[in-house]
N, C-alpha and C positions, 0 to 999 in steps of 0.2 A: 098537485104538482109543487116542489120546491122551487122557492124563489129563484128567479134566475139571479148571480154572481154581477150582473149588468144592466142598467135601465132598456127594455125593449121597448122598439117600435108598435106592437102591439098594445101593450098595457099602455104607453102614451099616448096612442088614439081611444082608450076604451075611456083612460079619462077624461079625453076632453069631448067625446060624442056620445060617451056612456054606453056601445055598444061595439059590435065587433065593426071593424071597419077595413078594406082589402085592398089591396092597389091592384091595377091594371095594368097591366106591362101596353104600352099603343107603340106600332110603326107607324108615323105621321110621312113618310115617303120624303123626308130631309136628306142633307147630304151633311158634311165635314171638311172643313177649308185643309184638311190634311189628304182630303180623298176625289177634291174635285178643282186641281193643281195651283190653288191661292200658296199653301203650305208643303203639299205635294200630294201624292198620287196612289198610294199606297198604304196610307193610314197607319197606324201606330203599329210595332212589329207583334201583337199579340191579338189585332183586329181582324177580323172577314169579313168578306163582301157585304155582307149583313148588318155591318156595324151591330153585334150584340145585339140584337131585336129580333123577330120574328119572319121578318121578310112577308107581312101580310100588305101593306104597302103596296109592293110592287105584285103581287095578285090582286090587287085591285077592291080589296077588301076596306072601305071607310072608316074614320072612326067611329060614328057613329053603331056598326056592325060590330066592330070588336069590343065594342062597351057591354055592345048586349047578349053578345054570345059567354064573353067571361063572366058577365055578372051573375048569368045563368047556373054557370058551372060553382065558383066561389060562393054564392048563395048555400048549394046545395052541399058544398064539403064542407066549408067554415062556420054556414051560418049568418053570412054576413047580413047586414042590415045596410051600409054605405059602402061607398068607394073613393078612391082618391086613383084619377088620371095620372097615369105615370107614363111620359113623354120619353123611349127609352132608347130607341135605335138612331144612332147617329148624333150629330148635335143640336137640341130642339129650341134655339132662339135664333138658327143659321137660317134667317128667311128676312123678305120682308114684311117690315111690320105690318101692312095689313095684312098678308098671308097670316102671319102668325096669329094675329088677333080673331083671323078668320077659327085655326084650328083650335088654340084655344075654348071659346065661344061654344063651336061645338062638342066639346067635350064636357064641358059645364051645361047644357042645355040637358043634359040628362039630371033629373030632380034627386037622382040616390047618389050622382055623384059632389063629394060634398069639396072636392080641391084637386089639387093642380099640384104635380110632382114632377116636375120639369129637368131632366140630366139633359148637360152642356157642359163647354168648353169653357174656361174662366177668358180667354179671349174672344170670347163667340157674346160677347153683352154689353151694350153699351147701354148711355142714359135712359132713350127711348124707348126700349126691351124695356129695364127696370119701372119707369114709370108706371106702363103697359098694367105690367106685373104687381106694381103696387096699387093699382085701379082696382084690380080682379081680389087682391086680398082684403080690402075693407068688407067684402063679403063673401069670400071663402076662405076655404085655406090654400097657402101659394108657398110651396116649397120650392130652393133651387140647388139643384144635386151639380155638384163641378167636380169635375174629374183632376185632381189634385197625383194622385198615383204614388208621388214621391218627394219630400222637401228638400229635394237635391236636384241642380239644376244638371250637374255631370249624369244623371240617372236619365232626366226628362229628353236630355239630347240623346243620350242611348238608344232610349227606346222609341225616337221620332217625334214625341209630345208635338214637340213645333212651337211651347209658350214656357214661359219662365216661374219661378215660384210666387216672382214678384207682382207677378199678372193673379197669379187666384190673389192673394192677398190685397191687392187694387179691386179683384171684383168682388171680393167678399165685403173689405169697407163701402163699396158703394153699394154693393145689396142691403148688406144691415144697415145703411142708412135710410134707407124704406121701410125699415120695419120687416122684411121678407128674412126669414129662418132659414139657415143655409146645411145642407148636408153637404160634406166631403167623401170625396170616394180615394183608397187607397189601397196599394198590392202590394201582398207579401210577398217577397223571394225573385223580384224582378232583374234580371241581370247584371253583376258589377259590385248588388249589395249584398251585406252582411247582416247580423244579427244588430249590430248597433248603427249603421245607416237607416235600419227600419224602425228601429223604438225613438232615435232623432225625430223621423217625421213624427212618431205618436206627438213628443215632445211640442216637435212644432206645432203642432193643430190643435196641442190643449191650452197653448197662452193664443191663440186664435178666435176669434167674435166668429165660432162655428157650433151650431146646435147638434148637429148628427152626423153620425161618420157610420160608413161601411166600408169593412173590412174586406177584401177581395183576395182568394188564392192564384197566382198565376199559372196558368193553366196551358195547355197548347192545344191550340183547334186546328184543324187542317185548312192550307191556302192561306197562310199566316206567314210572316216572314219569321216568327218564332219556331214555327213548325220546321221550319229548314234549319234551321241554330241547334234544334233537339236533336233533330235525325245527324248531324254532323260532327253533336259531342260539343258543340259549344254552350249548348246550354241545359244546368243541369235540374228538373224540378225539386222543389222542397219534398221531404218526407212528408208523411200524414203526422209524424211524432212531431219532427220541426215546426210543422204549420200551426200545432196543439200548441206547443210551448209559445212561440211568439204572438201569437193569436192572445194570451192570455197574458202574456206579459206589457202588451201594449194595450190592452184594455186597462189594467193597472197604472197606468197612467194617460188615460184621459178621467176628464170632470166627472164626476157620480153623477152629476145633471146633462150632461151629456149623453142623446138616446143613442143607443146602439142600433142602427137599422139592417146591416147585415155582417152575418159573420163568415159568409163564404161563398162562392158562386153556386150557378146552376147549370153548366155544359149541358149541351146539347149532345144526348149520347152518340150522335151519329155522325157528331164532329171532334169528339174532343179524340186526342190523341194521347195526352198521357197528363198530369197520373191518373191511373186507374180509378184510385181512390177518390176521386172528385164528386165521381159520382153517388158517396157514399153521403149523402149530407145529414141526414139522421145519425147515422154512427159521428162522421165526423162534430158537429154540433153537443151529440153526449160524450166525448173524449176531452173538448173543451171546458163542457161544464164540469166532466169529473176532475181534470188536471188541475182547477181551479179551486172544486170543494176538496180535494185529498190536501191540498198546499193552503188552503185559508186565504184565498186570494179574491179581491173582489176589485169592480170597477174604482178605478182613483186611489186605490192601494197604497200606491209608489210613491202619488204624485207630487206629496211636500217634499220627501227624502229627494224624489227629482231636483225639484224645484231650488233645496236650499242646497244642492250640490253637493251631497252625502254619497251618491252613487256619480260610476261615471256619463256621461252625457255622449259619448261618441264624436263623432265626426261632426265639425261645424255644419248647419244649416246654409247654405247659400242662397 
């Protein structure tokens, strides 16, 4: 296989465990101060009930059960040798701390699971969380995935965020002052923005103290407030061509040391409502790569010509 255009999360774990290593998607049965009326009540306009996760949680399904039922399966298709807990549905530091230390705990009690992949809110953390967090990384691995979406404060109120740009950037300096390696999570084609409101946030995240970023296509699932915006003509999905092109152009400007851990979602076919194409991730994933090897493009590309202001930068950051 050709080198991928981009540092992956794969090849980043192979080196530092020397073998394959998988993550677990877990519903730990959390909630979200957007969804359980601190923030409000109906979650971010692209979220369902579910909060992105599985809904095994609320079937009554363990962690401990979903470790060993995936490990089972990812074993047997990847190959894998380890794992890394990925804490996925909802916001997974919204508890108290010993709730959390409880779930944590258990998820590391299994001997193949080698770390902790914990997605949250960049307001959902405070010292106690991190400390927590910094205890369990002196001997594992402790990621913290924040849901960042957009470095534009007029985007985040759009779409219901409920936190400000200046809060991930507050949670990011105090996680990396523990030492904890921070992934950001971000979506293309969210409503209001353009081509250049979205390579800004690239912009923004590459002078940012952040190790890995996934890239998210905005999608519409059913029982979404998005879902009603589609069907009304207020809101229009990106093309599969537009999402190739931007997709690639804002990998061009983040760090070549910066791992890429996703390049695009995974709908739920019996939720998603449009585009179609979403659920193509194999095609879409080779369209990326080929856009990038036809044009000589690779991760970090852009990023001095960014930087020393040779191209233009778009719309301020707020």
């Amino acid at each position: 296989m050709a080198a991928r255009p981009y540092r992956d999360f794969n090849s980043a774990l192979r080196e530092r465990f020397g073998c394959r290593v998988q993550k677990i998607s877990l519903d730990a049965g959390l909630t979200c101060p957007n969804r359980d009326g601190t923030l409000g009540t109906g979650g971010c306009i692209y979220c369902n009930a579910k909060g992105s996760g599985t809904g095994a949680a609320f079937q009554g399904t363990s962690l401990a059960d979903q470790i060993r039922a995936a490990k089972s399966y990812l074993a047997a298709r990847y190959k894998a040798k380890a794992f890394i807990a990925y804490f996925q549905s909802f916001s997974n530091t919204y508890a108290p701390l010993p709730r959390l230390r409880s779930l944590y705990e258990e998820a590391l009690a299994d001997p193949e699971v080698v770390g902790l992949s914990i997605g949250t809110r960049p307001d959902c953390v405070d010292d106690t969380i991190l400390d927590l967090l910094a205890e369990f990384s002196r001997h594992r691995l402790i990621w913290l995935e924040y849901g960042l979406q957009s470095a534009h404060d007029e985007t985040l109120w759009r779409i219901g965020r409920g936190h400000s740009v200046a809060a991930f950037s507050d949670a990011v300096s105090r996680t990396r002052a523990r030492g904890i390696p921070v992934c950001a999570h971000i979506i293309l084609g969210l409503p209001g923005e353009n081509r250049e409101h979205m390579l800004a946030t690239a912009r923004f995240l590459a002078d940012s103290d952040v190790q890995a970023v996934k890239i998210h296509l905005l999608y519409v699932i059913r029982g979404t407030t998005l879902e009603s915006w589609h069907r009304s003509g207020r809101y229009r999905c990106l093309t599969q061509e537009e999402y190739v092109s931007l997709t690639a152009d804002v990998l061009t400007l983040l760090p070549p040391e910066m791992i890429i851990q996703r390049l695009t979602g995974d709908p739920h076919p019996h939720e998603l409502v449009a585009p179609a194409w979403a659920l193509e991730k194999r095609r879409n994933l080779e369209a990326i790569h080929r856009y990038m090897a036809d044009r000589r493009l690779h991760q970090g590309a852009g990023l001095d010509a960014s930087r020393d202001g040779r191209v233009d930068t778009g719309p301020g950051v707020r």
